[in-house]
Gaussian input, Z-matrix of N, CA and C with variables (Angstrom, degrees):
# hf/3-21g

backbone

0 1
 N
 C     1     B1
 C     2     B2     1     A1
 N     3     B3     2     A2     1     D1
 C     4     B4     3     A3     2     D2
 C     5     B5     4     A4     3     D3
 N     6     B6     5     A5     4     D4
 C     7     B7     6     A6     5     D5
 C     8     B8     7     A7     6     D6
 N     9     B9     8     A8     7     D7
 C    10    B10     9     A9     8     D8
 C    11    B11    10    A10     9     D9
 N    12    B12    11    A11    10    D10
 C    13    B13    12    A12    11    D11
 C    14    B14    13    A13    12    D12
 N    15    B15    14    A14    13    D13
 C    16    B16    15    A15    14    D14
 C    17    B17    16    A16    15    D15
 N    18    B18    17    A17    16    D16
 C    19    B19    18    A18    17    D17
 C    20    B20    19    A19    18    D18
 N    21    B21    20    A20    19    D19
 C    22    B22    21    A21    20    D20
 C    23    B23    22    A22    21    D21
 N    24    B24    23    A23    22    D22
 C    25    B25    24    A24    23    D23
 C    26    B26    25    A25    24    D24
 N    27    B27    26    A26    25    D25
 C    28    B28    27    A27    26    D26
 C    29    B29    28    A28    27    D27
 N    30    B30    29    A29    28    D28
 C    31    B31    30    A30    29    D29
 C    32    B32    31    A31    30    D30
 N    33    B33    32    A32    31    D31
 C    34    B34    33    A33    32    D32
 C    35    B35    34    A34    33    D33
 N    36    B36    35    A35    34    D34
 C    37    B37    36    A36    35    D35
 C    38    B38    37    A37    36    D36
 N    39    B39    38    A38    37    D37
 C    40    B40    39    A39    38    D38
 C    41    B41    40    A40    39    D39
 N    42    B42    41    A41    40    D40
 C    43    B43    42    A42    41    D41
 C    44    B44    43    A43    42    D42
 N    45    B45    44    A44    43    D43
 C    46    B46    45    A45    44    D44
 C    47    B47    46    A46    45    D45
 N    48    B48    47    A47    46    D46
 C    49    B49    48    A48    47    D47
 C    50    B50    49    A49    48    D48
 N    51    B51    50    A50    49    D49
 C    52    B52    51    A51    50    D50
 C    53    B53    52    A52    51    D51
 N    54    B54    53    A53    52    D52
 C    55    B55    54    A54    53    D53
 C    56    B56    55    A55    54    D54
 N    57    B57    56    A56    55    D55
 C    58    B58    57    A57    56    D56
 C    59    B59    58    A58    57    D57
 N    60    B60    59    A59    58    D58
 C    61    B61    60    A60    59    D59
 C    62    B62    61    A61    60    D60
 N    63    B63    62    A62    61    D61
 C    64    B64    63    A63    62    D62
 C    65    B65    64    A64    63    D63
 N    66    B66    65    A65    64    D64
 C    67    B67    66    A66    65    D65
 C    68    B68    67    A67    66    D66
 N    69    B69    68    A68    67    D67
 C    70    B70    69    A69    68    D68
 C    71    B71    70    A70    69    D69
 N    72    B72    71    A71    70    D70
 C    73    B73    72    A72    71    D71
 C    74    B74    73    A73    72    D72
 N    75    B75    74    A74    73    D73
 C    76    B76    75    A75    74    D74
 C    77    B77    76    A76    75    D75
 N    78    B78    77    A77    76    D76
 C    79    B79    78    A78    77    D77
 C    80    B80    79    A79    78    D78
 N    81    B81    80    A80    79    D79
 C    82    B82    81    A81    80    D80
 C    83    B83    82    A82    81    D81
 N    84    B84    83    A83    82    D82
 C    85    B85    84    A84    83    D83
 C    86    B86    85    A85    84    D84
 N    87    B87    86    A86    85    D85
 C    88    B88    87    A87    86    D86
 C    89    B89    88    A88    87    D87
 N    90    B90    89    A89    88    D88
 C    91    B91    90    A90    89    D89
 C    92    B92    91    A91    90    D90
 N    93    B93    92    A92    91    D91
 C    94    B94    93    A93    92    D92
 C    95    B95    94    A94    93    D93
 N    96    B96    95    A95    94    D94
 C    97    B97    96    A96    95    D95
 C    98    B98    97    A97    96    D96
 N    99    B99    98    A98    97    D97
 C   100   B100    99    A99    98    D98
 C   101   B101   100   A100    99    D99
 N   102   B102   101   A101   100   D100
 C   103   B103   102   A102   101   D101
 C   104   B104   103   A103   102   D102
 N   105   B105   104   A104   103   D103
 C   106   B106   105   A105   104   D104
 C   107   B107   106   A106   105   D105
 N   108   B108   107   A107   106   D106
 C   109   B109   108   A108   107   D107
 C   110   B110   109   A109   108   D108
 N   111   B111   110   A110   109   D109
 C   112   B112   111   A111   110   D110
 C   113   B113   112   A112   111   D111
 N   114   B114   113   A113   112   D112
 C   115   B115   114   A114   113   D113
 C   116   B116   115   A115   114   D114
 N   117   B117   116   A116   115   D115
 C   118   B118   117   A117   116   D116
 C   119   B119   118   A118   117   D117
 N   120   B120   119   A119   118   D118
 C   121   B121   120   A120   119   D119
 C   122   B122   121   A121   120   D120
 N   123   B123   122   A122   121   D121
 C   124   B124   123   A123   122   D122
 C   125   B125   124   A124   123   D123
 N   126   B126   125   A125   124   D124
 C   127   B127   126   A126   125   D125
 C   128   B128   127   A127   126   D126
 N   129   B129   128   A128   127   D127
 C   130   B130   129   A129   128   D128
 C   131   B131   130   A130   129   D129
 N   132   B132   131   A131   130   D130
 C   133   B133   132   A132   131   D131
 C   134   B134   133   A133   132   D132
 N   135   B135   134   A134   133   D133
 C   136   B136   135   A135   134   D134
 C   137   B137   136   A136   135   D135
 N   138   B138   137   A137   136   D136
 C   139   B139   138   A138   137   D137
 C   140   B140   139   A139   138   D138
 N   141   B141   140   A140   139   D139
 C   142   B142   141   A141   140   D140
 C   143   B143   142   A142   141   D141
 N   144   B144   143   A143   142   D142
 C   145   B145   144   A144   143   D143
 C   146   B146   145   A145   144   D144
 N   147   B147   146   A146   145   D145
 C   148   B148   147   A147   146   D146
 C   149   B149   148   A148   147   D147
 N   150   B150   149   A149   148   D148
 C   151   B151   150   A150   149   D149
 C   152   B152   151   A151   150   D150
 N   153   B153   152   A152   151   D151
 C   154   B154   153   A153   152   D152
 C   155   B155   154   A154   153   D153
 N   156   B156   155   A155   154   D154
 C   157   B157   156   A156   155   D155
 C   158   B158   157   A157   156   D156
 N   159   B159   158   A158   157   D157
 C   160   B160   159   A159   158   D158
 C   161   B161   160   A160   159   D159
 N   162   B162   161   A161   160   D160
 C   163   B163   162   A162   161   D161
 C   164   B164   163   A163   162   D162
 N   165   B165   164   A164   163   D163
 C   166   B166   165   A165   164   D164
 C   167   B167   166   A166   165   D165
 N   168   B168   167   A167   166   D166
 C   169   B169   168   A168   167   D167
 C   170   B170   169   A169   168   D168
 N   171   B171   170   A170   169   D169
 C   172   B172   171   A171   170   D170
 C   173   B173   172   A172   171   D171
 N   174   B174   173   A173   172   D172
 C   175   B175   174   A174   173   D173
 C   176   B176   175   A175   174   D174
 N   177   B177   176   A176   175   D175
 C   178   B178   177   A177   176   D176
 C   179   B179   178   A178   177   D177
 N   180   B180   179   A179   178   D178
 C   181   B181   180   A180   179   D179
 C   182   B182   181   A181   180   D180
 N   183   B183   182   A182   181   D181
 C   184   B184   183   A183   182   D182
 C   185   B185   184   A184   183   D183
 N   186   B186   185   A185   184   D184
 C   187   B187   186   A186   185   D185
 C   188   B188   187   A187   186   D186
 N   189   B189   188   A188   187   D187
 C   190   B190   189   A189   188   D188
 C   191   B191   190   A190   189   D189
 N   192   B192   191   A191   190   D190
 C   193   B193   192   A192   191   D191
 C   194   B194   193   A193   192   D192
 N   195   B195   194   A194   193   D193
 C   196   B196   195   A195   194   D194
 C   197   B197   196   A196   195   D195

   B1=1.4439
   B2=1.5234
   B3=1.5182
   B4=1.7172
   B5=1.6710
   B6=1.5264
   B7=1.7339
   B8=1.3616
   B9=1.3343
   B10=1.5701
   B11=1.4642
   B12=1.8537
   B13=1.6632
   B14=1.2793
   B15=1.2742
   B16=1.7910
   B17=1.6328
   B18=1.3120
   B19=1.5818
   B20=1.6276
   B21=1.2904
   B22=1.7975
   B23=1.5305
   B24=1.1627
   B25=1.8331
   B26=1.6324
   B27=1.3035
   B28=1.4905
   B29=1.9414
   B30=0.8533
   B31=0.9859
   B32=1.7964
   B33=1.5846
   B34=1.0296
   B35=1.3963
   B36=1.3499
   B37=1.5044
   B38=1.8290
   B39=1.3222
   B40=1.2444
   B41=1.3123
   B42=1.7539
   B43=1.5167
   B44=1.7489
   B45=1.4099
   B46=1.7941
   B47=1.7570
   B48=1.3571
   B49=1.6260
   B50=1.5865
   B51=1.2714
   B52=1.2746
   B53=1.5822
   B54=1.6563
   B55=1.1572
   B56=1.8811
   B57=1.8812
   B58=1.5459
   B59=1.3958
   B60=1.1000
   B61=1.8783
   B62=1.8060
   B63=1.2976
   B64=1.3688
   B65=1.6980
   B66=1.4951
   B67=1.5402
   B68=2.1212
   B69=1.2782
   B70=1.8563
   B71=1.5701
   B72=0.9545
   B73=1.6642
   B74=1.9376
   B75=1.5512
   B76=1.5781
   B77=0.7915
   B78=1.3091
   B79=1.4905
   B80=1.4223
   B81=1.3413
   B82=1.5427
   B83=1.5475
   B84=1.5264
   B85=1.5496
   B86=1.3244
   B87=1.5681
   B88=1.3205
   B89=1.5071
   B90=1.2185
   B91=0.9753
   B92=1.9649
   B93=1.6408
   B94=1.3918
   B95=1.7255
   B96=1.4661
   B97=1.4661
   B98=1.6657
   B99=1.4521
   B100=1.1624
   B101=1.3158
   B102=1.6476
   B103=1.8858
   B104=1.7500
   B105=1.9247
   B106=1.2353
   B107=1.1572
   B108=1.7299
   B109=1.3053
   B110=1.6791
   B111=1.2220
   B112=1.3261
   B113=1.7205
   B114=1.0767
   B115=1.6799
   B116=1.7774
   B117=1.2674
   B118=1.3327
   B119=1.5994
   B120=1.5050
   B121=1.0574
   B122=1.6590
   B123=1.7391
   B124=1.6054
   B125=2.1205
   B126=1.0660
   B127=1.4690
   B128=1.9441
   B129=1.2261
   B130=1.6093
   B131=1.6695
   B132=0.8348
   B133=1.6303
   B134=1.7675
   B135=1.4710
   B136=0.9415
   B137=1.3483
   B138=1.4915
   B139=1.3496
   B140=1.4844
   B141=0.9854
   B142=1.4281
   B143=1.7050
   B144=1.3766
   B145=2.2133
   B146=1.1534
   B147=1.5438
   B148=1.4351
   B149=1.7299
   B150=1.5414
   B151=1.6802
   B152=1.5278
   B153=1.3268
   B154=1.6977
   B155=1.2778
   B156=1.6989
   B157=1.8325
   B158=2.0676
   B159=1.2775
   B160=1.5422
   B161=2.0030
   B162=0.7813
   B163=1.9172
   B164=1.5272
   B165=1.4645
   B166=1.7273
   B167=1.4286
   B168=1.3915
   B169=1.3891
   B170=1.3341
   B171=1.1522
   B172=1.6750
   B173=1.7792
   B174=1.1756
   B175=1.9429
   B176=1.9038
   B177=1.0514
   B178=1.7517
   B179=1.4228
   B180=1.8362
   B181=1.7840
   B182=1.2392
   B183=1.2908
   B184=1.4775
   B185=1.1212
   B186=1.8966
   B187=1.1984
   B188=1.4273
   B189=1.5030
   B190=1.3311
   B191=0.9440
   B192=1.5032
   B193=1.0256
   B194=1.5324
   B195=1.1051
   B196=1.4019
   B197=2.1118
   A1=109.87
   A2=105.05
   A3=100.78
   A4=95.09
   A5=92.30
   A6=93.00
   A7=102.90
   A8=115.88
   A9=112.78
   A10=96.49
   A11=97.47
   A12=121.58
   A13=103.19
   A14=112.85
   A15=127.79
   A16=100.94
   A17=105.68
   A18=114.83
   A19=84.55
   A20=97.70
   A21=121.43
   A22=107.18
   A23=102.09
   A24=99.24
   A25=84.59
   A26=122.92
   A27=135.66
   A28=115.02
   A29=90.19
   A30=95.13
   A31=141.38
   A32=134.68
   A33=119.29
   A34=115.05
   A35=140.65
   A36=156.59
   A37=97.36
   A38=111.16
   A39=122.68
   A40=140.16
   A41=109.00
   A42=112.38
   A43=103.94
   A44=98.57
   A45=92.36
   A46=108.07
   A47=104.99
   A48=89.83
   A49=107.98
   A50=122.43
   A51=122.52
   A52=100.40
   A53=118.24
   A54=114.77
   A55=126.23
   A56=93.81
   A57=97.58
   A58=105.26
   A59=112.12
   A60=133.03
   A61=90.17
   A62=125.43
   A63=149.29
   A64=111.33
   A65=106.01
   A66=112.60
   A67=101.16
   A68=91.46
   A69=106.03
   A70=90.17
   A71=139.27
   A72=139.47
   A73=91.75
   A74=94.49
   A75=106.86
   A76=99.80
   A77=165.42
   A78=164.05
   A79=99.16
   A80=137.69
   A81=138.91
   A82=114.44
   A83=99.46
   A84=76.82
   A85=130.49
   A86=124.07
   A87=140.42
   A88=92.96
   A89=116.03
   A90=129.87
   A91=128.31
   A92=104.96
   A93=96.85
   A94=104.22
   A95=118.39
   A96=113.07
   A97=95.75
   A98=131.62
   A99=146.17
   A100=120.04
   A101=122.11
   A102=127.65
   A103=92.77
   A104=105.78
   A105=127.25
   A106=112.92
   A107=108.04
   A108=144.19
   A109=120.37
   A110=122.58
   A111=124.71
   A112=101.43
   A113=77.66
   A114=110.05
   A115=116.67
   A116=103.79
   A117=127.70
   A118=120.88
   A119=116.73
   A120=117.38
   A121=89.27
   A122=101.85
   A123=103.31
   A124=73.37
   A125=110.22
   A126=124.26
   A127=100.14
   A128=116.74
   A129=107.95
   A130=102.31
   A131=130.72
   A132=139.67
   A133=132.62
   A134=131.81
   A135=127.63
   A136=97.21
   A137=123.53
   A138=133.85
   A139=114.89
   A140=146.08
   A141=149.55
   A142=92.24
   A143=105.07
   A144=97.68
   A145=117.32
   A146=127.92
   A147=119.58
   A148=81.36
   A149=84.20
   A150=111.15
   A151=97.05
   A152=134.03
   A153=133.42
   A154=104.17
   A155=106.43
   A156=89.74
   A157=84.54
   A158=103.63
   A159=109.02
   A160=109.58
   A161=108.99
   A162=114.27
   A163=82.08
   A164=84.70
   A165=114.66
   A166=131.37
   A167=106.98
   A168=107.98
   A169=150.80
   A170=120.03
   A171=112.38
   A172=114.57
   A173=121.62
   A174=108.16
   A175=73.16
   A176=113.07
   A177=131.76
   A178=92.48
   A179=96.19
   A180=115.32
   A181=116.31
   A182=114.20
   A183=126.72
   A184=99.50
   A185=93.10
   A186=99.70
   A187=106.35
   A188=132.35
   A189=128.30
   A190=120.75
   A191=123.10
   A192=162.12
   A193=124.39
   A194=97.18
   A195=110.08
   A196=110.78
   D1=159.03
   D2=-178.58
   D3=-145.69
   D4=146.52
   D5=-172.63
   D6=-125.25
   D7=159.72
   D8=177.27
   D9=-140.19
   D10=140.91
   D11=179.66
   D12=-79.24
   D13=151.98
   D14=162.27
   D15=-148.38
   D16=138.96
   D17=-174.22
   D18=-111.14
   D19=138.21
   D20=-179.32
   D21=-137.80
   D22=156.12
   D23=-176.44
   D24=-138.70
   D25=130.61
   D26=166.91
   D27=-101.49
   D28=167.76
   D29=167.80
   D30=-166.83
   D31=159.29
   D32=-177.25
   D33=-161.84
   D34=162.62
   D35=-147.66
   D36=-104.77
   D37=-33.27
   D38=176.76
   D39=-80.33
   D40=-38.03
   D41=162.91
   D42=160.57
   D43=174.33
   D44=-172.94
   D45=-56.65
   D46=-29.77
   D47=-163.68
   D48=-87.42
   D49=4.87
   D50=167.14
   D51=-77.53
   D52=-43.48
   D53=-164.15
   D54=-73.22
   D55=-23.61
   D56=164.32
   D57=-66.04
   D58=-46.57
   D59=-158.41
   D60=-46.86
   D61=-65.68
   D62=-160.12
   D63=-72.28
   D64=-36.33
   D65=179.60
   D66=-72.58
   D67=-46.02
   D68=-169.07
   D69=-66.09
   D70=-16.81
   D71=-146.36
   D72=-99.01
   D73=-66.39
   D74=178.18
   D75=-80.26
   D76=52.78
   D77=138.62
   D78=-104.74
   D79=-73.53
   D80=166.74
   D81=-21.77
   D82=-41.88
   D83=-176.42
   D84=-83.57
   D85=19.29
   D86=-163.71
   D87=-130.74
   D88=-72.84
   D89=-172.02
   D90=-84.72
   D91=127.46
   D92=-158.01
   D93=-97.68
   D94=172.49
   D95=155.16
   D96=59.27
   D97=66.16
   D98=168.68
   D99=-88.34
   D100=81.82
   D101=-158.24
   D102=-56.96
   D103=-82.15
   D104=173.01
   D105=-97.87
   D106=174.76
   D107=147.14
   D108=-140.01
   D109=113.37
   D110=-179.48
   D111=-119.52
   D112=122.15
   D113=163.23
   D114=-58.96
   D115=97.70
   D116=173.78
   D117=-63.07
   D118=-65.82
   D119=-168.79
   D120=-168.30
   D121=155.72
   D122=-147.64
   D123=-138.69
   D124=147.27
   D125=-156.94
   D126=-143.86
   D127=145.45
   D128=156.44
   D129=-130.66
   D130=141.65
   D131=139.09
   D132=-50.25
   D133=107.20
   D134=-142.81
   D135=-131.96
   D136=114.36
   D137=172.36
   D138=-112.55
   D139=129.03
   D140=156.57
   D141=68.79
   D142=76.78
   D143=-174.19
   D144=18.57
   D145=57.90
   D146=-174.80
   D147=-176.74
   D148=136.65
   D149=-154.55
   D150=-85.03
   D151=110.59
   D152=-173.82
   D153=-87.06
   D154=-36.73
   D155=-153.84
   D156=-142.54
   D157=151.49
   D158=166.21
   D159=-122.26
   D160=140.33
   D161=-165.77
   D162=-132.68
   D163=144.96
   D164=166.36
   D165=-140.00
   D166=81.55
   D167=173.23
   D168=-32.83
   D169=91.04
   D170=-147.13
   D171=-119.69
   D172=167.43
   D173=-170.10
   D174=-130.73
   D175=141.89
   D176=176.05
   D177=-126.43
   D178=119.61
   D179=146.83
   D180=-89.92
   D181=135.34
   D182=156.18
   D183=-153.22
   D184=166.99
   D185=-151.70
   D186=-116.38
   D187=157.59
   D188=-167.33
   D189=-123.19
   D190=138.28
   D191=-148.54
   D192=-110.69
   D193=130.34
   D194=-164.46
   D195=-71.44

């Protein structure tokens, strides 16, 4: 078998696990046969001292197909 990486960054208004939840979500629909996703590095967005957005940097295996 052979797998190929893609780094994706998701994101959401609600919190990191919306933002893995949301990156793995739009990733499926392009991409088929999804092994992992590991969480790289976890980020927030900060407007007026008050946290708007949380991002989650993520690397997606799947596997490829002939």
């Amino acid at each position: 078998m052979v797998f190929k990486y893609i780094d994706i960054l998701g994101e959401s208004a609600e919190g990191f696990d919306g933002a893995v939840q949301n990156a793995v979500e739009e990733t499926a629909k392009t991409v088929k046969d999804i092994r992992t996703a590991e969480v790289l590095k976890l980020n927030v967005i900060v407007s007026n001292d008050k946290i708007v957005e949380y991002q989650a940097l993520m690397r997606v295996a799947f596997k490829v197909k002939r």
